[in-house]
C-alpha positions in Angstrom: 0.0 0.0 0.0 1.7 3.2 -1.0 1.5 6.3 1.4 -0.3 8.3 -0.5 -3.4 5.8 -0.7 -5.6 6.0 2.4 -6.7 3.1 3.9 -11.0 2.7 4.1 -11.4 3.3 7.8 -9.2 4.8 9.7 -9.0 7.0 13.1 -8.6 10.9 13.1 -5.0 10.6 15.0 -4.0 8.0 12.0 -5.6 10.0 9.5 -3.3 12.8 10.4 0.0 11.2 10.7 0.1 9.8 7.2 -1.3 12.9 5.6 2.0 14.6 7.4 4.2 11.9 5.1 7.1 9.7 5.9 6.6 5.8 5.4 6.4 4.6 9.1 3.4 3.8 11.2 3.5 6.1 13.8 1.7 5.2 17.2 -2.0 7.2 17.8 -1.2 10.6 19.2 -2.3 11.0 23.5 -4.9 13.9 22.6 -7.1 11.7 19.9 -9.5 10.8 23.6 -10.0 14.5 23.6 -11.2 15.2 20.7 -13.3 12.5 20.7 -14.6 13.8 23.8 -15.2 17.2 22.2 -17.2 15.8 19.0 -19.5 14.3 21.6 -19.9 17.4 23.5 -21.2 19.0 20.5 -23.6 17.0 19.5 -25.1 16.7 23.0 -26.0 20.3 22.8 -27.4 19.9 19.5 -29.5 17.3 21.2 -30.2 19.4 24.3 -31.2 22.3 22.2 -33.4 20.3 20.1 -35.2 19.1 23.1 -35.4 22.4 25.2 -36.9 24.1 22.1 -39.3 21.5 22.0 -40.4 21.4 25.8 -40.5 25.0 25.8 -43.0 24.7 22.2 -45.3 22.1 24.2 -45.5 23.9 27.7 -46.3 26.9 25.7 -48.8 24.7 23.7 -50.2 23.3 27.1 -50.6 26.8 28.2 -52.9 27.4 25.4 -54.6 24.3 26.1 -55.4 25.2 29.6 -56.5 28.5 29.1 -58.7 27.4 26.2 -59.9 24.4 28.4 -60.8 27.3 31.2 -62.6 29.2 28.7 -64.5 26.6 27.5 -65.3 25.3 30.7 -66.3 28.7 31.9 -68.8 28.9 28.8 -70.4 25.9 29.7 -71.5 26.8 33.2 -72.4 29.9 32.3 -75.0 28.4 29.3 -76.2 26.1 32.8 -76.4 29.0 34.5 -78.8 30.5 32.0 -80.8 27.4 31.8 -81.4 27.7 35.5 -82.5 31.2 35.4 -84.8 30.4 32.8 -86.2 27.2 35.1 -86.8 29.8 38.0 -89.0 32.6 35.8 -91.0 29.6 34.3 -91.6 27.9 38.0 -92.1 31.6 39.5 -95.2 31.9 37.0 -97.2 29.0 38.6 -100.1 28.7 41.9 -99.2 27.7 45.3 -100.3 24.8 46.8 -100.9 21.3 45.8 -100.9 20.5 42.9 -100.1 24.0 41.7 -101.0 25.4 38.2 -99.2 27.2 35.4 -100.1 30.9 35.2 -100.1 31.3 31.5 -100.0 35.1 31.6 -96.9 35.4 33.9 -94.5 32.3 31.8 -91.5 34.2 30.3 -91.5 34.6 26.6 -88.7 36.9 26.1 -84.7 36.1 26.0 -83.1 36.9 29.1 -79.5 38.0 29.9 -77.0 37.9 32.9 -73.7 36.4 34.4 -72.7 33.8 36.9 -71.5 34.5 40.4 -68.1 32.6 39.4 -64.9 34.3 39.3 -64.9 34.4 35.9 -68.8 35.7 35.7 -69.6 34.0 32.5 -72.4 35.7 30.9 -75.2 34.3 29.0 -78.5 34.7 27.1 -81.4 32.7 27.0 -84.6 32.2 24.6 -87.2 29.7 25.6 -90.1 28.0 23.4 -93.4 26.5 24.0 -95.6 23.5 22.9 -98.5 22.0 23.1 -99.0 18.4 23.2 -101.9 17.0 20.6 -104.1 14.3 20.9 -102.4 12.3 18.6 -99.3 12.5 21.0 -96.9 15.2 18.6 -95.7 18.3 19.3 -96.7 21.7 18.0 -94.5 24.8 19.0 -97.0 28.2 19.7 -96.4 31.9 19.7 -95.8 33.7 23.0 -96.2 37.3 23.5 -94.8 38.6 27.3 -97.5 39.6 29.2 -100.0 37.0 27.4 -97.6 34.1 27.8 -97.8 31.3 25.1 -101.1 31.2 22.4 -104.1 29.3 23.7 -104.3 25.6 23.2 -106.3 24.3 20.0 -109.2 22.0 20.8 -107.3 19.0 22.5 -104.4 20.6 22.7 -102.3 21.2 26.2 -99.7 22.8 27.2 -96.7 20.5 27.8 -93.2 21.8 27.6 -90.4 24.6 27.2 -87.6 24.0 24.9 -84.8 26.4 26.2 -81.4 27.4 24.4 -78.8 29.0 26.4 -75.4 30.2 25.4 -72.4 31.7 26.6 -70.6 33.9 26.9 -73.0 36.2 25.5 -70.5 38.1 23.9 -70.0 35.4 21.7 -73.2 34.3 21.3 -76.6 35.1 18.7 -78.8 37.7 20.2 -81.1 34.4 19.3 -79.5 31.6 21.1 -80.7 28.9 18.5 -79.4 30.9 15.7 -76.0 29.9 14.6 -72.7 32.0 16.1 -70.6 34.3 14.1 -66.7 34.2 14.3 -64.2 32.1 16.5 -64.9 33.1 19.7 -65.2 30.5 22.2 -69.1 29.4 22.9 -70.8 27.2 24.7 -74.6 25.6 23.9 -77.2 24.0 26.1 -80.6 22.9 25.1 -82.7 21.5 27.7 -86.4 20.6 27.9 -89.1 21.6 30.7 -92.0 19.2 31.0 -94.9 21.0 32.3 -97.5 19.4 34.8 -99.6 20.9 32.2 -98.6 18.0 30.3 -101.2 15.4 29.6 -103.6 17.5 31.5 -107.4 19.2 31.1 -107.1 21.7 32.7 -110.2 22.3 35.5 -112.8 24.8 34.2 -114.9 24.1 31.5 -118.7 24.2 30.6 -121.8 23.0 31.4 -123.8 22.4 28.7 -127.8 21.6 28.3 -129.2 18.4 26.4 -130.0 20.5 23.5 -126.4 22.1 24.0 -128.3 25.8 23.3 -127.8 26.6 27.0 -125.0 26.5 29.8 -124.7 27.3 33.8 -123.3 30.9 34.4 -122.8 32.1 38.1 -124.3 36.0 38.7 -121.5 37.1 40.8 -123.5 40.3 41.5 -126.1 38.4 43.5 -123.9 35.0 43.9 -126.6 32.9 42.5 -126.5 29.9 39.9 -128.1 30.6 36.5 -128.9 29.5 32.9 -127.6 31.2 29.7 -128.3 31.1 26.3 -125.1 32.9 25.8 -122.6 30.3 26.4 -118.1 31.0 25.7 -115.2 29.2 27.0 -113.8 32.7 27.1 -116.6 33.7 30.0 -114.6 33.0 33.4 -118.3 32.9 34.9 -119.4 29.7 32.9 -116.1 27.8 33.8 -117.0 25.3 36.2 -115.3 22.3 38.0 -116.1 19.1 39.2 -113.9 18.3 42.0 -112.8 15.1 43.3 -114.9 15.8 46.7 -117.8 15.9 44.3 -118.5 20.0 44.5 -119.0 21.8 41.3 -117.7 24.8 42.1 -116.1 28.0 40.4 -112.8 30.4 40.0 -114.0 33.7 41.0 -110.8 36.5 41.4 -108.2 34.4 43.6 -111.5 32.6 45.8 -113.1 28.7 45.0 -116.7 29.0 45.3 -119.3 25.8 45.5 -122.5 25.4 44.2 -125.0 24.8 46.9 -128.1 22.9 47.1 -131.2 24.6 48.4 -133.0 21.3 48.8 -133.2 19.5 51.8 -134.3 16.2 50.8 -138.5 16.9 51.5 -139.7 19.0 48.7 -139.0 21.8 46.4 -137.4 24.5 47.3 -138.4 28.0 45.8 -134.9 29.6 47.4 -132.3 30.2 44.3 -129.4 27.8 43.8 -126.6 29.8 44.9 -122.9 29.8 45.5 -120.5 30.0 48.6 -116.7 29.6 49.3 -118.3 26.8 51.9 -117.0 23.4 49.5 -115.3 20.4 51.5 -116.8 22.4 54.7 -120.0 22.2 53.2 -120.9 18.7 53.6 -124.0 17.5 51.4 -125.3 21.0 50.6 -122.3 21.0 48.1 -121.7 18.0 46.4 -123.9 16.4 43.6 -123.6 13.2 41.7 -124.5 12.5 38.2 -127.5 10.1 37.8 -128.5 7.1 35.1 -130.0 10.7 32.5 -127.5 12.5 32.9 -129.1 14.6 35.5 -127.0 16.6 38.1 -128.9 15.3 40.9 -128.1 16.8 44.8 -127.5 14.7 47.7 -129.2 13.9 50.9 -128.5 15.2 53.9 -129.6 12.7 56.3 -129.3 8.4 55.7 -126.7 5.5 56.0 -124.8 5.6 53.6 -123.8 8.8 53.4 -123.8 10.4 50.0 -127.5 9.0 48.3 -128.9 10.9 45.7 -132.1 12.9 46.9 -133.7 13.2 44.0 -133.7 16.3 42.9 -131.4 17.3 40.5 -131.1 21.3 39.0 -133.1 22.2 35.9 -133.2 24.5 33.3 -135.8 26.9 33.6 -136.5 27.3 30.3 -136.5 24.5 28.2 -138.2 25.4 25.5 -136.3 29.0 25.4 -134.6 30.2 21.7 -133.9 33.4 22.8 -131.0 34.9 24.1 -132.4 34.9 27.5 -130.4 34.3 31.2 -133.1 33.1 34.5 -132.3 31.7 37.7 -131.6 27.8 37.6 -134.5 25.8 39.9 -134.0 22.6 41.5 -136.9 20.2 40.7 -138.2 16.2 40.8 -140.4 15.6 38.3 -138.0 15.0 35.8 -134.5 14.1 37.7 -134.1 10.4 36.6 -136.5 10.2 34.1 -135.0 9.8 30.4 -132.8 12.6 28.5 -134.6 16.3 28.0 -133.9 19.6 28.0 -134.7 20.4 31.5 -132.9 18.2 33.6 -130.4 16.6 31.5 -126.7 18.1 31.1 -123.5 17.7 29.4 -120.1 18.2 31.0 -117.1 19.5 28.8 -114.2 17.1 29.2 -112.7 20.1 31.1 -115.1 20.6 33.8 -113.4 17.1 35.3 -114.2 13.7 36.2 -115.5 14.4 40.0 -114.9 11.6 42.6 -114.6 8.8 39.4 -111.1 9.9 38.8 -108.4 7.5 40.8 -105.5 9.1 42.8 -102.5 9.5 41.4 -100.7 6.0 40.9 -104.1 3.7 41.5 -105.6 1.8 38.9 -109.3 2.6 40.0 -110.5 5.4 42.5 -113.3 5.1 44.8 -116.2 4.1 42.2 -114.2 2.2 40.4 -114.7 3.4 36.7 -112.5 4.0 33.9 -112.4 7.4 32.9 -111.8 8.6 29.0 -109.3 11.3 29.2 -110.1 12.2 25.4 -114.0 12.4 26.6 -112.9 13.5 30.4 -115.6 13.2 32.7 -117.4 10.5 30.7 -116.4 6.8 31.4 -116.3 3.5 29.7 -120.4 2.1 30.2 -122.2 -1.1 29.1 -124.8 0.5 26.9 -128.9 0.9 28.3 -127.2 -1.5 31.2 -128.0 -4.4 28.6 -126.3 -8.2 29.6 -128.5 -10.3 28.5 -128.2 -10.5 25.2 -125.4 -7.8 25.8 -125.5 -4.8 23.7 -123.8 -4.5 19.8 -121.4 -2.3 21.5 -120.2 -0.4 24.4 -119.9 3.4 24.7 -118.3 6.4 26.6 -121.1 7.8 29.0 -120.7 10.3 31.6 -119.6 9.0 34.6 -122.1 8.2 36.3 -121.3 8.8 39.8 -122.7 9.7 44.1 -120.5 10.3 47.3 -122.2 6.6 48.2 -119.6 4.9 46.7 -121.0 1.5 48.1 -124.2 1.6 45.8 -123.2 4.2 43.5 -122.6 3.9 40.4 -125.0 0.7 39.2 -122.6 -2.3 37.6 -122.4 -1.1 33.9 -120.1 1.3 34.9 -118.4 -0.5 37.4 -114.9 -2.3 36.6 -113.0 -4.7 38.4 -109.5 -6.2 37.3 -108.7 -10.1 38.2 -104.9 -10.8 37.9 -104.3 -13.9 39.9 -100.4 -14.0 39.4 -100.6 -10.2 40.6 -99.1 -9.1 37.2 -100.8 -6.7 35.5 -102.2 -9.0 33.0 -105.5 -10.3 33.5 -109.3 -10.3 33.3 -111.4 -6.6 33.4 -115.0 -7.8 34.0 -118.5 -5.8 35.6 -120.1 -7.3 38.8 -123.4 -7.9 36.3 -126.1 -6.6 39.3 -123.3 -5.8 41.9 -122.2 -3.3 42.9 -118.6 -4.8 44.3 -116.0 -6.6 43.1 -116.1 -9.0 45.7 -117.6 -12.3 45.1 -119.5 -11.2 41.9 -122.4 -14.2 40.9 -122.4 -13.6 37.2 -119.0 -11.4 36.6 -118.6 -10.2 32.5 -115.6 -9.7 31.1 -114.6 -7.0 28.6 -113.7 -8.9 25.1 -111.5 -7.5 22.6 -112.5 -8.3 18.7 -108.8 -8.4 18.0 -109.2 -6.1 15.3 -107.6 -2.6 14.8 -111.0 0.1 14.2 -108.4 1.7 11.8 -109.2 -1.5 9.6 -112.3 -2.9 10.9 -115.0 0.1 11.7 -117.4 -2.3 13.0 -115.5 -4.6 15.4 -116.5 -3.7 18.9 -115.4 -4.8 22.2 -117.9 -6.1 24.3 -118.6 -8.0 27.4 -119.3 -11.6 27.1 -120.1 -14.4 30.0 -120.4 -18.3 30.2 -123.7 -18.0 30.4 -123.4 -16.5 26.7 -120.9 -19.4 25.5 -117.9 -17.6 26.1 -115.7 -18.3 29.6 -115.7 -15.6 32.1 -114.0 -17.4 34.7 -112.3 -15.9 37.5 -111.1 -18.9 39.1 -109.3 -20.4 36.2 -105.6 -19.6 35.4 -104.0 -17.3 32.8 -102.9 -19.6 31.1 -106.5 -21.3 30.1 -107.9 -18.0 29.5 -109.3 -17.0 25.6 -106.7 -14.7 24.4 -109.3 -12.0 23.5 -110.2 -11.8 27.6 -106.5 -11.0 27.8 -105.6 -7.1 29.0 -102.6 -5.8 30.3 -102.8 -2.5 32.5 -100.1 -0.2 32.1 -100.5 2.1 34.5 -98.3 4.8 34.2 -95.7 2.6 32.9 -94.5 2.6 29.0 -93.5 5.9 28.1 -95.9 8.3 26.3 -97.4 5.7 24.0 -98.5 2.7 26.4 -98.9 4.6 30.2 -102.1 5.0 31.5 -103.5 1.9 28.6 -105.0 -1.3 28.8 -104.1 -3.2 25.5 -105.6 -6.7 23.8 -103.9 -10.3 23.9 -102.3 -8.4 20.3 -101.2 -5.2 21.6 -104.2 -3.2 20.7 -105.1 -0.3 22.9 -108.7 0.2 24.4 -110.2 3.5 23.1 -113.1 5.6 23.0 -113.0 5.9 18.9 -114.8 9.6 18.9 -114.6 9.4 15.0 -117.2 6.3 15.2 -120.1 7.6 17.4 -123.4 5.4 17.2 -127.1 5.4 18.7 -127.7 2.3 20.7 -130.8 0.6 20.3 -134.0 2.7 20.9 -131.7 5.6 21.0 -131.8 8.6 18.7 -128.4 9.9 20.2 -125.0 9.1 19.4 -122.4 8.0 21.6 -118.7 7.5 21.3 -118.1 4.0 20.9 -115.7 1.6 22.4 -112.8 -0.4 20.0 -109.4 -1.1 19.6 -106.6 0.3 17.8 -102.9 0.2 17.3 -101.2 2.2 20.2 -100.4 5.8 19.1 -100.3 7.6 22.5 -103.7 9.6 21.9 -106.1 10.7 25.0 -108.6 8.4 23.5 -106.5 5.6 24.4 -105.8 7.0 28.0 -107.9 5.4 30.7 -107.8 6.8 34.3 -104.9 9.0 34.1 -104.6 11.8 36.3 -106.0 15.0 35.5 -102.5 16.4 35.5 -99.9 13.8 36.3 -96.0 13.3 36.6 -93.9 16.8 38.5 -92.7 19.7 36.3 -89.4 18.7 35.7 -86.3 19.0 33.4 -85.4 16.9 30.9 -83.1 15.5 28.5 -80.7 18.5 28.4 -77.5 18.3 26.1 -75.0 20.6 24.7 -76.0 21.7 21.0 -73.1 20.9 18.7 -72.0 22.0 15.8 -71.9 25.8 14.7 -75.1 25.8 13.1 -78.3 27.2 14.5 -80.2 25.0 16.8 -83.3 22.7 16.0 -85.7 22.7 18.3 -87.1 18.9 19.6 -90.3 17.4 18.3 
């Protein structure tokens, strides 16, 4: 190898003693350790700086993080926070006492604005939006104007819930929290629901209609007396009555209840006027009436065991015959109190006057006089038509409950309903007491049968009752299991969501209605009645049996945080 050719590897202290010439191999020089140490000196502080510059890019990145995090953080309690406020103007608009009722007039309609009472006072702003519930179970959002509160209900209609948007910081928010933000502010989003007790609910007040449905009750509240108009309107506080679960119909007059009074004592006619007095529960008999086998608003009697009979005289119109727009004095009278439908002792009770003592407490499947109350039709209750068993009727229809403070004899068997679930499920046998009066012991018990066939697709399939005596079993000692299939029902109670609570569906899963869109006269009959079918469950009132008048606590519900930048779409 010549010295002028380098060999393929060599060290830096070799390297350097051949390119100095001569032709020995001279021994590595002492300070080659150094320089090694040196080279790897430098590129430790390339390393070093490499990694400081990157620790000091990620803590500052971290930084960023943190304060973004705080920000966004702060956002989101504010949009809470405005939630919240929001909750406590919609709660502030309601009655005291138990239960308490929305005050339409005073709900919020307007956005509202403020801050937190954090350190970081996240502000916010507000809108909230109202619905009503139909009877076909959907949602409908309504104008509200401050001062008015949200648009009256349409016919079936209720009140049910508040959809409210709240954002924050309001800086960075829409004047219109469901409208979509501008730049790239940080912003939070929380949409939350409000569930009235409104919800589901008919609302106490309503009319009082004559047979012929020309008249209506109005209360003078000049001279405090009961009367009979020919001028009837929903929108007429003074012809909005209730009947209460104590059996009083009685009236809203300013902030004060007042109860109708009977001026008969149980002997004869009385000339005195029927008047009102803030004397209700207090009142004893003098203010609570029951509604008889016509219809008839009958009083009852002061004195007898049981407590609570009918007396048999029930409160008239004075004017029957009357086409003109004419207002008299009602009277109290016997001669035609139980004695087939007319114009002077018959009446009508709007679904929103109430369902008196027949409706159940909250959470019970039957109340006192054991009935099932329509809440489509509320007030009026599921009857076995002209109290026919033998052959039984073509159908069954939705009658007005009828109904007296003597709950032991009161009201007669074709409107009183007894559930036999041996396995204490809630699948089982509904059947009348045929001639009782009790569910205990019946002799000849029917039981409600279900065609099995949706009314949507079969008009004329009709439930019915049905006995052994008839050729179909009715047996209330036999098991479940050897039942017929269309004896079945399952009570749902307030179980299964808005579709199925408060039903009783077939063997097949159809729910028991009042089909108001297929009224028919029963035999010897010139008046229509709602009649009584199956149909696939849709959540309608129809299909509700016994709920509460207003059920379940105003409450909040599914609240989430709106995503995206866009502008909010509010739930259906």
């Amino acid at each position: 190898m010549s010295d002028t050719t380098l060999p393929s590897i060599v060290g830096p202290g070799r390297l350097l003693k051949r390119l100095s010439g001569g032709n020995s191999e001279f021994p590595e020089a002492p300070d080659e350790r150094g320089l090694l140490m040196l080279s790897v000196t430098i590129v430790l502080m390339v390393v070093l700086s490499i990694i400081v510059a990157t620790m000091m890019t990620t803590a500052i990145g971290q930084l960023q993080l943190s304060s973004n995090s705080t920000n966004r953080n702060g956002a989101l309690q504010g949009a809470l926070a405005g939630v919240q406020a929001m909750v406590a103007n919609i709660r502030a608009a309601s009655t005291s006492g138990s239960p308490s009722y929305v005050v339409l007039d005073q709900l919020p309609c307007n956005n509202i604005t403020g801050e937190t009472n954090t350190a970081n006072s996240a502000s916010f702003v507000v809108s909230v939006d109202y619905q009503d519930l139909t009877s076909q179970g959907t949602y409908s959002t309504v104008s509200c104007t401050q001062g008015q509160g949200p648009a009256a209900a349409a016919q079936g209609n209720a009140l049910a819930r508040a959809i409210i948007v709240s954002c924050s910081p309001s800086s960075a928010c829409p004047t219109n929290p469901l409208s979509a933000p501008t730049g790239s502010a940080i912003w939070r989003r929380v949409v939350s629901t409000y569930d009235f007790n409104t919800s589901y609910q008919n609302i106490p007040g309503g009319l009082i209609y004559s047979y012929s449905g020309d008249e209506c009750f109005e209360v003078n509240t000049t001279s405090d007396v009961l009367q009979v108009t020919t001028s009837c309107s929903t929108g007429n506080a003074d012809e909005l009555f209730q009947y209460t679960t104590n059996w009083n119909l009685a009236i809203q007059i300013g902030n004060s209840i007042y109860c109708i009074q009977d001026p008969e004592d149980g002997s004869s006619p009385s000339s005195s006027p029927v008047t009102i007095s803030t004397s209700c529960a207090s009142g004893g008999a003098e203010a609570q009436w029951g509604i008889n086998d016509s219809g008839g608003i009958e009083g009852v009697a002061t004195t007898g065991s049981p407590a609570g009979q009918p007396n048999g005289y029930c409160l008239a119109n004075p004017n029957p015959s009357d086409t003109a727009n004419t207002t008299a004095n009602a009277t109290v009278e016997n001669t035609d109190c139980d004695d087939g439908f007319d114009n002077t002792a018959t009446w009508h009770l709007s679904p929103e006057v109430g369902a008196g003592g027949s409706q159940p407490p909250s959470g019970q499947v039957f109340g006192a006089t054991g009935q099932l109350v329509n809440f489509e039709e509320f007030g009026d209750c599921l009857d076995v038509t002209n109290q026919d068993s033998d052959p039984p009727p073509p159908f069954l229809i939705d009658y007005m409950c009828k109904q007296f403070p003597d709950t032991t004899d009161y009201p007669t068997w074709n409107q009183r309903w007894c559930f036999y679930s041996p396995n204490s499920s809630n699948v089982g046998l509904l059947y009348t007491p045929v001639g009782q009066t009790s569910c205990s012991s019946p002799s000849t018990p029917y039981c409600l049968e279900s065609p099995l066939e949706p009314a949507s697709q079969y008009p004329s399939a009709y439930v019915n009752i049905t006995a052994s005596t008839i050729g179909e079993a009715c047996n209330l000692s036999a098991s479940m299991a050897s039942q017929p299939t269309n004896l079945l029902w399952t009570e749902w109670g307030d179980n299964g969501g808005l579709t199925h609570e408060y039903t009783w569906t077939d063997n097949d899963g159809y729910c028991l209605e009042a089909n108001t869109a297929n009224p028919q006269a029963p035999p010897g009959n010139n008046d229509e009645f709602t009649t009584i079918q199956v149909d696939t469950c849709d959540g309608s009132y129809e299909q509700k049996w016994n709920a509460p008048a207003i059920f379940g606590e105003s409450q909040i519900t599914n609240t989430h945080e709106g995503t995206g930048n866009g502008s909010v779409t509010l739930p259906q």
